[in-house]
MIKOLPA-474384 format. One record per residue (C-alpha): x, y, z negated; residue in three letters. Coordinates in steps of 0.1 Angstrom, whole numbers, padded with zeros to 4 digits, always signed. Layout:
BEGIN
XYZala...
//
This chain:
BEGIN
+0473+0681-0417unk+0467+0643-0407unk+0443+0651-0374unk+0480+0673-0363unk+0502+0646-0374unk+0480+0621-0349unk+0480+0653-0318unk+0515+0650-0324unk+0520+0614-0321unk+0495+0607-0291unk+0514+0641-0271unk+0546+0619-0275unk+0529+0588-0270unk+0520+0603-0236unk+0554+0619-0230unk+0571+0583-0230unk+0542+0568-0209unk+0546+0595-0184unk+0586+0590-0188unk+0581+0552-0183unk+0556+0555-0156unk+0580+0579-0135unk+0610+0563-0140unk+0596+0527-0127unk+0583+0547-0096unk+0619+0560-0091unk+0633+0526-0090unk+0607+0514-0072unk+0615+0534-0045unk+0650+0537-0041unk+0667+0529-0008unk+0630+0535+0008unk+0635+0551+0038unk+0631+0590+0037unk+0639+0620+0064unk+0632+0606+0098unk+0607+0573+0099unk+0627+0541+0113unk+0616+0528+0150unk+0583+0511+0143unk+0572+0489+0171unk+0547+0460+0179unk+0517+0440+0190unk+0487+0443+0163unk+0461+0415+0158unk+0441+0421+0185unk+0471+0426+0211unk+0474+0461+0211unk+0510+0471+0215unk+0520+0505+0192unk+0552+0522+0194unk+0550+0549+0164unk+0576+0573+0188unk+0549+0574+0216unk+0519+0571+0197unk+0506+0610+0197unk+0483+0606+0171unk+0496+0626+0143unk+0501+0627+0110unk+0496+0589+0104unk+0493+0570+0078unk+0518+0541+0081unk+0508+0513+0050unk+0527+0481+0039unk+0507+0455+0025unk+0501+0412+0021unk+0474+0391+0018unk+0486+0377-0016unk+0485+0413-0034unk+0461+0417-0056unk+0469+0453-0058unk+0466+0455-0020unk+0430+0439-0023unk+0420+0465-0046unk+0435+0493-0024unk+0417+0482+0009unk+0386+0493+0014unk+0406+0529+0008unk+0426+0522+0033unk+0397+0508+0056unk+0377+0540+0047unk+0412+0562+0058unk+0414+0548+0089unk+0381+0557+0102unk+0392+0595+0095unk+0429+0596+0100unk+0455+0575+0124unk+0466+0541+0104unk+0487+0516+0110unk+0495+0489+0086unk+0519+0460+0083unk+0507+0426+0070unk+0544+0419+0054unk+0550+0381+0046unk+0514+0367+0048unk+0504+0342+0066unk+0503+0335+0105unk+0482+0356+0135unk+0451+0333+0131unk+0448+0332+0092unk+0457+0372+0087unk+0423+0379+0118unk+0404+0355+0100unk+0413+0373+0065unk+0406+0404+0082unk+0369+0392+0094unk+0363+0378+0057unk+0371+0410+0042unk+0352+0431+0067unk+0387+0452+0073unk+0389+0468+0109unk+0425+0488+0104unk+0452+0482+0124unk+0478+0451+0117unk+0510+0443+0127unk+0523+0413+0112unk+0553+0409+0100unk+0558+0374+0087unk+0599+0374+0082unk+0595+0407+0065unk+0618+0428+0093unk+0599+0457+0095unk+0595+0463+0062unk+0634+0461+0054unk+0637+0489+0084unk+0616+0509+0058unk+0634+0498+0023unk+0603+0480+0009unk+0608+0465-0023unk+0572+0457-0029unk+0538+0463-0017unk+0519+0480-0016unk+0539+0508+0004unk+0523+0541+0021unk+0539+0564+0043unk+0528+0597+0060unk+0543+0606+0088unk+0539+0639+0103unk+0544+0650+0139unk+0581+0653+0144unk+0583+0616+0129unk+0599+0629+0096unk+0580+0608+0061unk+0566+0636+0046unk+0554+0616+0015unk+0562+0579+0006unk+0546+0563-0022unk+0550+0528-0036unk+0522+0509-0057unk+0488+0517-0060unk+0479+0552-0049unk+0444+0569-0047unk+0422+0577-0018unk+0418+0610-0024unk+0461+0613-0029unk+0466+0599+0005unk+0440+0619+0022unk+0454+0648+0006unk+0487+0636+0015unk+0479+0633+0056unk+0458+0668+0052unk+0492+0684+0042unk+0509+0666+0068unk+0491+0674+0095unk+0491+0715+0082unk
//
């Protein structure tokens, strides 16, 4: 009788958590762009310009990060790993200038693709209220999946392998 009284309480312990959990991701990402991905346009690091309308390299992975998130430093080698099997492109949102971000790049041993956006105006094109942010894209330009906080390796790959189907 006790052990079904303590099933009981952790099922409903779990039930809020989940409850909690989902309704913090909702806010999280409301007003985050969704149907058709906004223009995203720009010189990366190392000079490269990207234009994601002309960039035929589909689905992509498009990922909102800064230097100062500790949950972004924990989710980068993932993304590192990504991009050597899958189109990324990810924007360096409020961190620091050109020089500092490619030096914090070569520290960290990161070789993804930056844009940075120091004032923050590509990221409001997209509704980011915090990073991290990842976007798939698929090949009509439409998000198929947005997510918004830490998010596995294996969820985005599986992510961009539906994308891309």
């Amino acid at each position: 009788m006790k052990l079904k009284k303590r099933y009981k309480r952790w099922l409903i312990e779990i039930l809020v958590f989940v409850l909690v959990f989902t309704a913090a991701r909702l806010w999280m990402m409301r007003g985050t762009a969704s149907g058709v991905a906004p223009q995203l346009q720009g010189y990366t690091l190392e000079g490269n310009y990207f234009d994601l309308y002309k960039d035929p390299r589909r689905p992509i992975l498009v990922y909102f990060w800064a230097s100062w998130c500790p949950i972004c430093k924990l989710q980068q080698d993932k993304i590192n790993a990504i991009a050597s099997d899958y189109p990324v492109m990810t924007i360096a949102m409020q961190s620091e200038d050109d020089a500092t971000m490619k030096k914090f790049m070569q520290e960290q041993k990161l070789s993804f693709a930056v844009i940075n956006d120091q004032q923050g105006i590509l990221a409001k094109h997209y509704g980011i209220r915090g990073v991290p942010a990842a976007f798939i894209i698929d090949s009509e330009n439409n998000i198929a999946f947005a997510e918004s906080g830490y998010t596995t390796e294996s969820g985005l790959r599986f992510r961009l392998w539906l994308a891309g189907k």
